[in-house]
N, C-alpha and C positions, 0 to 999 in steps of 0.2 A: 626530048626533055633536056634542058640545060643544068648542072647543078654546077656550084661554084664553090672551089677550095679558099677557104680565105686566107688573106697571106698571114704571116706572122705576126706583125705589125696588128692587125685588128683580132686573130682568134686571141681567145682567152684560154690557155687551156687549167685543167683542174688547179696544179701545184700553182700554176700564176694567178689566178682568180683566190687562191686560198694566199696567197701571201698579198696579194693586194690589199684584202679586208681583212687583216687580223681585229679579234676579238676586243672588244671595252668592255666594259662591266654593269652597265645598266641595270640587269635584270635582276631580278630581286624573289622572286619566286620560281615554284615549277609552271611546268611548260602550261598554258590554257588547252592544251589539247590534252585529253584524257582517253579518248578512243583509239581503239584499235586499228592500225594502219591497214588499208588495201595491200600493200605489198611488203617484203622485208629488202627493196632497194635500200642500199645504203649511203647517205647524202655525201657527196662530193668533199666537204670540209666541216668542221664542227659549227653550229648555229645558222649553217642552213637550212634546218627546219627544227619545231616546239624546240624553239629559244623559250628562255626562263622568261617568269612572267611581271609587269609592272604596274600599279597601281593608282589611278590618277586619285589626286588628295584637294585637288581642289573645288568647291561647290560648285555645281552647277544646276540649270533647271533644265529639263524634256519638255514640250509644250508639241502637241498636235494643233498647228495652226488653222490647216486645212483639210477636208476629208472626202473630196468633191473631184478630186484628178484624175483624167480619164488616161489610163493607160503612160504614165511620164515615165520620161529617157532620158532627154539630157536636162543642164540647168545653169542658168550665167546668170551672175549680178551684172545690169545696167549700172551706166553711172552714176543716175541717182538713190543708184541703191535696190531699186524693185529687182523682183527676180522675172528672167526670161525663162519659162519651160515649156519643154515639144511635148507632145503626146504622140504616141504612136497609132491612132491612128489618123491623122495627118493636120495637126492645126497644132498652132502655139497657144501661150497666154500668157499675161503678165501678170503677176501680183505684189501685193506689197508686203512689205515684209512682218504684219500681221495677217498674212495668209489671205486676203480677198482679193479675188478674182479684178480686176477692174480693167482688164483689155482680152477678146480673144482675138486673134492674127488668122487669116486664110490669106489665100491666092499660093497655095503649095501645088507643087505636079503631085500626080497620083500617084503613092508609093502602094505597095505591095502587103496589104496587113494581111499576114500570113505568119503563122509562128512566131520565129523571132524578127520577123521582117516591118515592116513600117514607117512613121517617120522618128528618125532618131537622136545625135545627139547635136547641139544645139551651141554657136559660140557669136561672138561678136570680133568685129574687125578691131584693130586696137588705134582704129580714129572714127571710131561708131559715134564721135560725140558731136564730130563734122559730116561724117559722111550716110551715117545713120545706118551701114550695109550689116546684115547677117548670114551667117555662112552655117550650113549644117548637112546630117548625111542623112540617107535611107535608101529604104531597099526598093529600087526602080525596076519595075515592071517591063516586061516586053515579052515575043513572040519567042524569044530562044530560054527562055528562063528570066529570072531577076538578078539584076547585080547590086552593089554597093556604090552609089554615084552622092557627090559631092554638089552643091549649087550654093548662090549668093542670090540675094534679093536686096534692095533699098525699104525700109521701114517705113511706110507712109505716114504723113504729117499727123494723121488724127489714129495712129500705132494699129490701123486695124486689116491692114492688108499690105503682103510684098507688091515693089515694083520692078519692073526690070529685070523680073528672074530667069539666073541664066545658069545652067547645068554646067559647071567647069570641068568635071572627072567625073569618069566611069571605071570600076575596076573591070580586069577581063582575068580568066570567059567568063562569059553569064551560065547561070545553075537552073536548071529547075529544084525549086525547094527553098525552104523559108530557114534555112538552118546558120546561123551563126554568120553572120554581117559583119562582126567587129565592131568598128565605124566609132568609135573615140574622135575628136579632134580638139587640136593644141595651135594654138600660132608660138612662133618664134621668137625671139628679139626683133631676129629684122623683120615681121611681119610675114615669113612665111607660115606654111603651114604643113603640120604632121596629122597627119592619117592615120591611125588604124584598119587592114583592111582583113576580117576574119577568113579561117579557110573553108568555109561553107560548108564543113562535117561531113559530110559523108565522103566514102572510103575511096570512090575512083576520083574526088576531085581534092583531098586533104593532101594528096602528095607532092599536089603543086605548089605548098608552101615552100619545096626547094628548088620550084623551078623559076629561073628568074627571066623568063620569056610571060610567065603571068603575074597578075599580081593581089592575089589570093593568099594570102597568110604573110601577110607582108605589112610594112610602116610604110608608108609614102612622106615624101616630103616635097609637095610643089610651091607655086608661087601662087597667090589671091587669083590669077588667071586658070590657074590649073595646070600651069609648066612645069617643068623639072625644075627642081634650083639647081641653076650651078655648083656644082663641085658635089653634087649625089656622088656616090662611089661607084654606081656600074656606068655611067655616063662611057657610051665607047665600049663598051663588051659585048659582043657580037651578040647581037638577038634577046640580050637582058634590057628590060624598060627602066628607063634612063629616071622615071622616079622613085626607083627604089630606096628606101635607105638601107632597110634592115632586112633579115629573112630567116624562115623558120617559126610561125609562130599557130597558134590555132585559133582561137579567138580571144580579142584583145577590147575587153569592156572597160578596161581604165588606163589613159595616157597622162601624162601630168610633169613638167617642167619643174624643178627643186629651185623654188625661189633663189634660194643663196648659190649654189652651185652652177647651175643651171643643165644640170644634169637632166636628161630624159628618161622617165622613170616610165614603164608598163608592167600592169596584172591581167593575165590569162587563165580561163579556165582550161585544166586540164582534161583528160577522161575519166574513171575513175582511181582521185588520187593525180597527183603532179600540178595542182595549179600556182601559177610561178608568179614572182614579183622579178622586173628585171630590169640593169641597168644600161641603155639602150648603148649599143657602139657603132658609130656609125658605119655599116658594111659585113656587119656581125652577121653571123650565123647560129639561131636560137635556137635548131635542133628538132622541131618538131617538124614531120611526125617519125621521124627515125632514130631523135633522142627523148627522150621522156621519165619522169619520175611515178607516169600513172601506168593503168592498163587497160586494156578494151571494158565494154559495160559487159561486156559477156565473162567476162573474168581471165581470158588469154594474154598474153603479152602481147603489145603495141608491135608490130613488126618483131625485130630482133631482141626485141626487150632491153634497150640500151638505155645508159645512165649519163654516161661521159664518152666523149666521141671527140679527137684531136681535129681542130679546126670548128668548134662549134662554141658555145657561149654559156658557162655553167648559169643559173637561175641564182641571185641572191637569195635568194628564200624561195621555199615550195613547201605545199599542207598538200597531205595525205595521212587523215579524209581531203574531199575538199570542203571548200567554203564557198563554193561557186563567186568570183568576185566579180561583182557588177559595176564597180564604180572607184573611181579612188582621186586623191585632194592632197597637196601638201595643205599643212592646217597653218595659215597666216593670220587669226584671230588675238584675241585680248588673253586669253587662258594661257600661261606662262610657260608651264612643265608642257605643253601642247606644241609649243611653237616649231616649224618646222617638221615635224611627224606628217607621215606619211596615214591617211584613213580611208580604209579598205571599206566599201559596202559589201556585206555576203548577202548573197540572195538566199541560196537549200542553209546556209548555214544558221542564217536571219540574224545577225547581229552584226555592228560595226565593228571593225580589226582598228586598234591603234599599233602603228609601230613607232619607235624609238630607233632612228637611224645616225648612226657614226661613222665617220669615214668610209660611207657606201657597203656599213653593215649591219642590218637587223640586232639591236642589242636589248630587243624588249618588247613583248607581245600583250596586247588586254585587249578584251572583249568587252564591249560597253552595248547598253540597251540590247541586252539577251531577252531580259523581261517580256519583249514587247512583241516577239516571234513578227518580225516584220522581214519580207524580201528588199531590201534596200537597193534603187537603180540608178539614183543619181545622186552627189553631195559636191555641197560649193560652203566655203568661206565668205559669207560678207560684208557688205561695208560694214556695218554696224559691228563685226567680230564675231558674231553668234555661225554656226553652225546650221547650213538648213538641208534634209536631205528626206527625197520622198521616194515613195516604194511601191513597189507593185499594186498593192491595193488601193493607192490611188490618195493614200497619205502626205503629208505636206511637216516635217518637225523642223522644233526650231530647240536648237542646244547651247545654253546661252549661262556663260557666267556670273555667278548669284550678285 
């Protein structure tokens, strides 16, 4: 097993990470979290976690567009505005953005609907307007277990069937077990592409988030072919896979690029307790499973029971309880006091998280459609500026400024 010291240059350690984000003042209430924490770890810097809480004051409306989704994961607005969403168990579909159904997509390889395994989440190239290709992940079946494998397909003319589909990445090693995929994807400026690849939860294979001969609890960053990009940072380290970016993580249900900044942002759920928002560095080391702010479900401490670890990446923010975060969007819509905020889907928690971010620090927390006890798995911004994000039970909402 390989593990990797990061040099100076990329760890963060505590006192730097806390001087990097000093505090603004957003927040305007107490913290949204009112429960009792799993643990008495105590957070790295002040408003790392139940920051004060923020109010959104301007109108808007909730609408259940749709109620008809079988099992949705990921979700992209098309050019013209329709939404692209996967279902997990292995077909797409289109709709418009009054929630009807009006294209379903097959010609997918067989994923693995097992637990959290099947087909997942779901993006476009960014010349899908010329080239028509779609790119997404899931959990790929075989005789050693199932891994997290990556593929693209050409969108045929009458939207109802991929062509040309071709597997570009597989994560290794393969698992038996349906447990925690990851499998977020982001493209870049330049057209590459970022990964999430989960650590597959259980305990003989979660350690290999710091081993960088696998690539299990890990960001990837290849090219539309499925290459490394140049200038990855273990590119050349003996027996570490050359798409790594990042490492240390456990499973990673929301990636998402900061419009203005262009900052790489990810949310992970933790165990119970520590699940983290984090600001991606490239080459970083995000500490799990030997740093952590949760603890086993059996109530024991995670390995050594560590908080902060020199050479590793403290969490911008981390909830304990969790909020199981399944999903997360900078918000680029028409709602004003919205704009750029970061919106967390909770699944166990069932409500959307708004955050309030300055200078790469959480300065304001609200929980919006508590009401509505929904698992939320996917949310996109689009064209039209509304809000749409659908959930477990197969719900389609659209959140749109009065």
């Amino acid at each position: 097993m390989i593990f990797y010291k990061a040099a100076k240059s990329l760890a963060l350690s505590t006192a730097a990470l806390a001087l990097t984000i000093t505090a603004t003042t957003a927040q305007t209430g107490k913290s949204v979290e009112t429960n009792q924490a799993n643990t008495t770890y105590k957070p790295a810097f002040a408003g790392q976690t139940r920051i004060g809480s923020v109010k959104t004051v301007t109108p808007y409306t909730v609408t259940v567009i749709n109620s008809e989704l079988k099992g949705p994961w990921g979700m992209h607005s098309l050019p013209d505005g329709r939404l692209l969403i996967s279902g997990k168990p292995g077909t797409m579909q289109i709709l418009t953005t009054n929630g009807k159904i009006v294209k379903t997509i097959t010609g997918f390889p067989a994923v693995q609907y097992q637990n959290q395994g099947g087909l997942l989440d779901v993006n476009i190239d960014p010349d899908f307007a010329t080239n028509r290709m779609i790119y997404w992940t899931y959990a790929q079946p075989g005789d050693r277990g199932a891994t997290l494998a990556v593929a693209k397909g050409k969108l045929s003319a009458d939207e109802t069937k991929l062509e040309n589909v071709k597997v570009i990445w597989e994560a290794y090693p393969r698992y038996k077990g349906g447990g925690q995929f990851g499998s977020r994807l982001v493209f870049d400026k330049q057209g590459n592409i970022f990964v999430t690849s989960g650590d597959r939860q259980a305990n003989d294979i979660r350690v290999k988030a710091q081993d960088l001969s696998a690539t299990t609890g890990k960001i990837i960053h290849i090219t539309k072919d499925g290459k490394p990009v140049a200038g990855n940072p273990f590119i050349g380290t003996a027996d570490a896979k050359p798409e790594i970016y990042a490492y240390g993580f456990r499973n990673q249900d929301g990636l998402a690029i900061n419009p203005v900044t262009g900052g790489l942002w990810e949310v992970e759920f933790g165990p119970r307790g520590g699940d983290e928002l984090n600001l991606i560095t490239k080459g970083g080391n995000y500490g799990w499973p030997v740093v952590t702010y949760g603890i086993e479900y059996s109530g024991g401490k995670v390995y050594d029971g560590i908080q902060q670890k020199p050479g590793t990446v403290q969490p911008v923010y981390y909830w304990d309880p969790v909020i199981s975060p399944g999903c997360m969007m900078f918000y680029t819509g028409n709602i004003t006091e919205w704009k750029n905020n970061i919106f967390v889907g909770a699944l166990s928690g069932q409500h959307i998280i708004r955050l309030v971010i300055k200078n790469n620090k959480v300065v304001g927390e609200e929980r919006l459609l508590t009401d509505k006890n929904e698992r939320w798995r996917c949310i996109t911004t689009g064209k039209d500026g509304a809000i749409y994000a659908a959930t477990d039970g197969g719900k389609l909402y659209k959140i749109a400024k009065k």
